[in-house]
C-alpha positions as CSV (number, residue, x, y, z in Angstrom):
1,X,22.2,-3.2,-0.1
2,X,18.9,-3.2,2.2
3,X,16.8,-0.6,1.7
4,X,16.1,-0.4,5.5
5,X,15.2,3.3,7.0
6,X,16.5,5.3,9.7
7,X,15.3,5.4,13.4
8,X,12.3,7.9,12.4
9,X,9.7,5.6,12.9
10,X,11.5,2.8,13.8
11,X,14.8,0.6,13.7
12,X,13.2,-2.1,11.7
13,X,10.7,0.0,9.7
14,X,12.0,-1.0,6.1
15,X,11.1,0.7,2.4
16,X,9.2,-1.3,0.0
17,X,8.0,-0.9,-3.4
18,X,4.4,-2.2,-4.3
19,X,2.8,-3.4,-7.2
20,X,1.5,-0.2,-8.0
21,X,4.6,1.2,-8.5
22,X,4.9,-0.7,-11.4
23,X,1.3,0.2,-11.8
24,X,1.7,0.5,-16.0
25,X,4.6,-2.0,-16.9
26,X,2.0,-4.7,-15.0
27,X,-1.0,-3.9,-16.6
28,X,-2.3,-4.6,-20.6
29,X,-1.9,-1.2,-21.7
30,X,1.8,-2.0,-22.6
31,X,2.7,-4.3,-25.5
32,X,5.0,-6.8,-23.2
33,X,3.4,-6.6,-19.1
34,X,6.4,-7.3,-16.8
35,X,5.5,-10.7,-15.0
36,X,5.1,-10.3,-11.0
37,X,8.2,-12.4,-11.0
38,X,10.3,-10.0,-13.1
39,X,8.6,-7.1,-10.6
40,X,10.2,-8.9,-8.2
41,X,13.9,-8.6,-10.3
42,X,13.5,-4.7,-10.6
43,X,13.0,-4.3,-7.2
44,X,15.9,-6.5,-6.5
45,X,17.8,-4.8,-9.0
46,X,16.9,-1.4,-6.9
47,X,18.1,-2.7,-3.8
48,X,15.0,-2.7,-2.5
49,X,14.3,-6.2,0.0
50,X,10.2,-5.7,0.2
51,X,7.4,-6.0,-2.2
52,X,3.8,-5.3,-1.5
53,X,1.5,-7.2,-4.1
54,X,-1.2,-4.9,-4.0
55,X,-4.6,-5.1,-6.0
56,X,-2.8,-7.7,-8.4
57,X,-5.9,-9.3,-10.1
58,X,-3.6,-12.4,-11.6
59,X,-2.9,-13.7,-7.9
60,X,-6.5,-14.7,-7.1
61,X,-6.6,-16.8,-9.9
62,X,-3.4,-18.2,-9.3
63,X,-3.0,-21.9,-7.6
64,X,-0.9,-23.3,-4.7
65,X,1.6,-24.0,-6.7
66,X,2.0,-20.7,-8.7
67,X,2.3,-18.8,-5.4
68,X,4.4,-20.8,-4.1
69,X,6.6,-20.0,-7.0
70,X,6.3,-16.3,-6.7
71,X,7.7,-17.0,-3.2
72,X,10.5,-19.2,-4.0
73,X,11.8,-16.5,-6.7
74,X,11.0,-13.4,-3.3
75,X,13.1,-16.0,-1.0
76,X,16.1,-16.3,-4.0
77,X,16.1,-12.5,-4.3
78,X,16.2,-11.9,-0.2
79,X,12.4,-10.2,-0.8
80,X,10.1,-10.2,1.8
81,X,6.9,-10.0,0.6
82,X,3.4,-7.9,1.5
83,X,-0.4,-8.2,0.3
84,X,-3.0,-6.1,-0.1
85,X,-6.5,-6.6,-1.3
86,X,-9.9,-5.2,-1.2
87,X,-12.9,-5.7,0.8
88,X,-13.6,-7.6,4.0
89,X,-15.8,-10.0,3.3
90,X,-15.1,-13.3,5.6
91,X,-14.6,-15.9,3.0
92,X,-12.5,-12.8,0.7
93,X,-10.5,-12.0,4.0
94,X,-10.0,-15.9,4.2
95,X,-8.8,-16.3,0.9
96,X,-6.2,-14.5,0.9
97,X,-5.0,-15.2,4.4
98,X,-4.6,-18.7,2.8
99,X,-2.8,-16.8,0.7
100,X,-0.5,-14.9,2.9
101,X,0.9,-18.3,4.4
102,X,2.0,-19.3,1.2
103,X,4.0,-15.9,0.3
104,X,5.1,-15.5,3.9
105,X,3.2,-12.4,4.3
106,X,2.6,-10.8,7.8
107,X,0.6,-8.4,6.7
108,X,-2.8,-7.6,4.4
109,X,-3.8,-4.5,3.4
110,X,-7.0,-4.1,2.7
111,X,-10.0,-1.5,2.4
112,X,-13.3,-1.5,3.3
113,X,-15.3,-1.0,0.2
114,X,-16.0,-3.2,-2.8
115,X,-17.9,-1.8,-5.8
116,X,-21.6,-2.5,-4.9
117,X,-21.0,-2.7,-1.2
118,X,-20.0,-0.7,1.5
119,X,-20.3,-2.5,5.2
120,X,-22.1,-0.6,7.6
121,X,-19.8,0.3,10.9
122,X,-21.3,-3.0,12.8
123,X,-20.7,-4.9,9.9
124,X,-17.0,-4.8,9.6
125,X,-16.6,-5.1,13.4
126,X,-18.6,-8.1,13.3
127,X,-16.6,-9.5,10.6
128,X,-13.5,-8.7,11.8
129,X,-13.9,-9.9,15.6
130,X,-15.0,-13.1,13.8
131,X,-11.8,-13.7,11.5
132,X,-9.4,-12.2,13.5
133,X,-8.7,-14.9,15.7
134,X,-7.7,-16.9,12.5
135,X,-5.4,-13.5,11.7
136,X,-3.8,-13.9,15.0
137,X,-3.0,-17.8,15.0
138,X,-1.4,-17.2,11.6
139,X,0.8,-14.0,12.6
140,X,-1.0,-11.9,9.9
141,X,-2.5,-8.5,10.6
142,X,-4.6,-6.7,9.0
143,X,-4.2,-3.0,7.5
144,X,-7.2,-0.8,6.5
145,X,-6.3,1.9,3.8
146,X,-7.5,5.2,4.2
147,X,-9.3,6.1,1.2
148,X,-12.3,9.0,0.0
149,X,-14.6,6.5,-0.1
150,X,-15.1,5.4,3.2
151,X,-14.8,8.6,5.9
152,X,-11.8,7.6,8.4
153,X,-13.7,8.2,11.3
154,X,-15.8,5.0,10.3
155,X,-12.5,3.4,9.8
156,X,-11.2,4.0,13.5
157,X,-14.6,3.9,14.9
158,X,-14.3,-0.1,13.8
159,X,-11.0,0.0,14.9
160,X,-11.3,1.0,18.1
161,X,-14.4,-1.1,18.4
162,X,-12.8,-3.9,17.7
163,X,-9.5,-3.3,20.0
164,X,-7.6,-5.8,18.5
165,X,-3.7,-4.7,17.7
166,X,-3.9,-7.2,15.1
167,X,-5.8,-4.7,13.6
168,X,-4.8,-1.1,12.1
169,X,-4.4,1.4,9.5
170,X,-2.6,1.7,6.1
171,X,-2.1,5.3,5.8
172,X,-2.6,7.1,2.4
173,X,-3.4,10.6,3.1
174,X,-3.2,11.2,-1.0
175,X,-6.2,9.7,-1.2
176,X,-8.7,10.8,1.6
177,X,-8.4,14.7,-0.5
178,X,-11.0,13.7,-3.0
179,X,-13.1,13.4,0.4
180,X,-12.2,16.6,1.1
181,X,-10.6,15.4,4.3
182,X,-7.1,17.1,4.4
183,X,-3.9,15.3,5.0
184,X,-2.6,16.4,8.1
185,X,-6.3,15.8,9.9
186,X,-6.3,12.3,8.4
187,X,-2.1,11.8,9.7
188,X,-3.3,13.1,13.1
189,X,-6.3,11.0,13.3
190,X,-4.4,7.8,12.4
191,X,-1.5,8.3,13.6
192,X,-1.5,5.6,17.0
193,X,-3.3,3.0,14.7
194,X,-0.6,2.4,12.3
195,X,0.6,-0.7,10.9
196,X,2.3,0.3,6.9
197,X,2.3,3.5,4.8
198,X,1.6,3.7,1.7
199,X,4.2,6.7,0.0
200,X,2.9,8.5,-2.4
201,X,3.5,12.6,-3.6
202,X,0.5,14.2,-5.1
203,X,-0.6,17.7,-6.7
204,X,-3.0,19.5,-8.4
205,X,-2.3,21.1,-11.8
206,X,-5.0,23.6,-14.2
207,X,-6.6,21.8,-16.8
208,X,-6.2,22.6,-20.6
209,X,-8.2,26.2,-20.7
210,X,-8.0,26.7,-17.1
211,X,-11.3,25.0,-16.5
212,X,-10.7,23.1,-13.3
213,X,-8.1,20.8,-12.0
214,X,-6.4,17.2,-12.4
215,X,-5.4,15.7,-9.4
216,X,-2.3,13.5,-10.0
217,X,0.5,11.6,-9.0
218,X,4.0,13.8,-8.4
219,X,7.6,12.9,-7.9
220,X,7.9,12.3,-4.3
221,X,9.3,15.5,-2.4
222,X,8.0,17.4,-5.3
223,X,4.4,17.7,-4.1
224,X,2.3,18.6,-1.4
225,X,2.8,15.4,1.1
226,X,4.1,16.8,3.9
227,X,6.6,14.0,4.4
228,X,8.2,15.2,7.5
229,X,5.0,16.0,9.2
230,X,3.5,12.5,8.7
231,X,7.0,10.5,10.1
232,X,7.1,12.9,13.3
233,X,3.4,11.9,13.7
234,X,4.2,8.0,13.7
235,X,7.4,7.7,15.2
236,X,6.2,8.5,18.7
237,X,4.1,5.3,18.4
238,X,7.2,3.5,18.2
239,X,6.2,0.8,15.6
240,X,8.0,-0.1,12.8
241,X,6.0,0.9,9.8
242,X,7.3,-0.2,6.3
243,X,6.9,3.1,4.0
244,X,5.5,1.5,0.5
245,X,6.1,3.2,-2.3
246,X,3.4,4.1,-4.8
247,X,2.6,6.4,-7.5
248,X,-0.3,8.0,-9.3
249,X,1.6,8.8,-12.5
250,X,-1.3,9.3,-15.6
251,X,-0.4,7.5,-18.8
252,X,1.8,9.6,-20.9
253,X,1.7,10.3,-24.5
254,X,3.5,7.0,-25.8
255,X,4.3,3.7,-24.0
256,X,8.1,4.2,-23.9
257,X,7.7,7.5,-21.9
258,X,5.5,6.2,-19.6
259,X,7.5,3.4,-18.4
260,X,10.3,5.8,-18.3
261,X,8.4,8.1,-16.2
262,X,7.2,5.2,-14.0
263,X,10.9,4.0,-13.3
264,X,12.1,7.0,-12.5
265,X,9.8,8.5,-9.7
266,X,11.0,5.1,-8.4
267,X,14.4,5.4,-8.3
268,X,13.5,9.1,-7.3
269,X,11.4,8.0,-4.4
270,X,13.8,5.2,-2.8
271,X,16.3,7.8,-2.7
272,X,14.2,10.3,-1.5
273,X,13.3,8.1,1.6
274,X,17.0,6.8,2.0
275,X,18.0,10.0,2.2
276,X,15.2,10.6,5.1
């Protein structure tokens, strides 16, 4: 079963699951990490026909050959595959369009900032009008995430400076809050620049003692992303924008129950967005 969405914001706009929602099962915390190629079984498992490997720190280090392997398991499972990175540095953004021929990926996510460097506004449009001919030729856009540390007015400024459809937005309105810009100004803002969401539910809860707040991860269509709000604002754009599904679940009190957690705001959140 494909895991393809309805006509909201578009007939070919498909659900995926990134690397982040298997943010704790990948990582070292957990005695046994799931290899990205057994990511790629789970999501099979789940129906699911799209994978975004987002911020996976193994794949720069891995050669030709490796990635070509992660691809031929994606290609026996029906996968397509995503990628997502930080920073825009040319030679960074070149890298790892070398690396989105080998996976077959048409898109990179990516975001502006890298710890220790922040490009100015005439930075990145340099950068990008000088790469994205290279983009282009390969059939690879490029998505910049909304994110607190880099105001999304810089991010469209660039955008718009640039004027390139090869280039656009990876909407995350979870994570502009810690900004203090809210989600519905940042939907609104991006909305005619989008190229892939990234789904995630989020809330605020008191903090032992009611001294202040956590801000956290929450089962999607338990929290407060207005879901409904953010489709109506794409789908008159008419694009077909994959919806990603993330989470921001903290670690749990024991291993076992956070991997049980993890899986199930998955299974919760493809239903959620079948459903939809």
């Amino acid at each position: 079963m494909t895991a393809t969405t309805g006509s909201r914001i578009g007939q070919g706009s498909r659900i995926g699951l990134s690397s982040y929602a298997f943010f704790w099962q990948l990582s070292d915390k957990v005695a046994e990490p799931l290899s990205i190629h057994q990511a790629l079984e789970r999501t099979a498992a789940l129906g699911v026909d799209l994978f975004q490997v987002c911020d996976y720190a193994p794949l720069e280090a891995m050669t030709d050959t490796e990635l070509e392997a992660v691809r031929a398991t994606a290609d026996r499972l029906g996968i397509a595959l995503e990628l997502g990175t930080k920073g825009i540095r040319p030679e960074h953004l070149r890298k790892f369009l070398h690396i989105a021929g080998i996976l077959g990926s048409p898109l990179l996510r990516t975001m502006f900032n890298v710890p220790g460097h922040t490009p100015t506004a005439e930075e990145a449009v340099a950068i990008f009008t000088d790469v994205l001919p290279e983009f282009e030729a390969a059939g690879v856009k490029i998505a910049v995430e909304t994110y607190e540390q880099v105001p999304t007015s810089l991010i469209l400024d660039v955008i718009r400076a640039v004027d390139n459809p090869s280039l656009g937005i990876c909407s995350d309105p979870a994570n502009t809050v810690a900004a203090l810009q809210m989600p519905r100004e940042v939907i609104d803002a991006v909305a005619p620049y989008v190229l892939n969401m990234h789904v995630k539910d989020f809330a605020f809860s008191r903090k032992d003692g009611w001294v202040g707040f956590t801000y956290a991860g929450a089962p999607l269509g338990q929290g407060l992303l207005d879901y409904d709000y953010m489709v109506s604002k794409f789908q008159p754009h008419q694009r077909n924008i994959n919806q990603i599904v993330e989470h921001w679940l903290p670690w749990q009190d024991s291993e076992a129950e956070t991997i049980r957690l993890e899986n199930q705001w998955t299974q919760q959140s493809i239903e959620f967005l079948r459903s939809k």
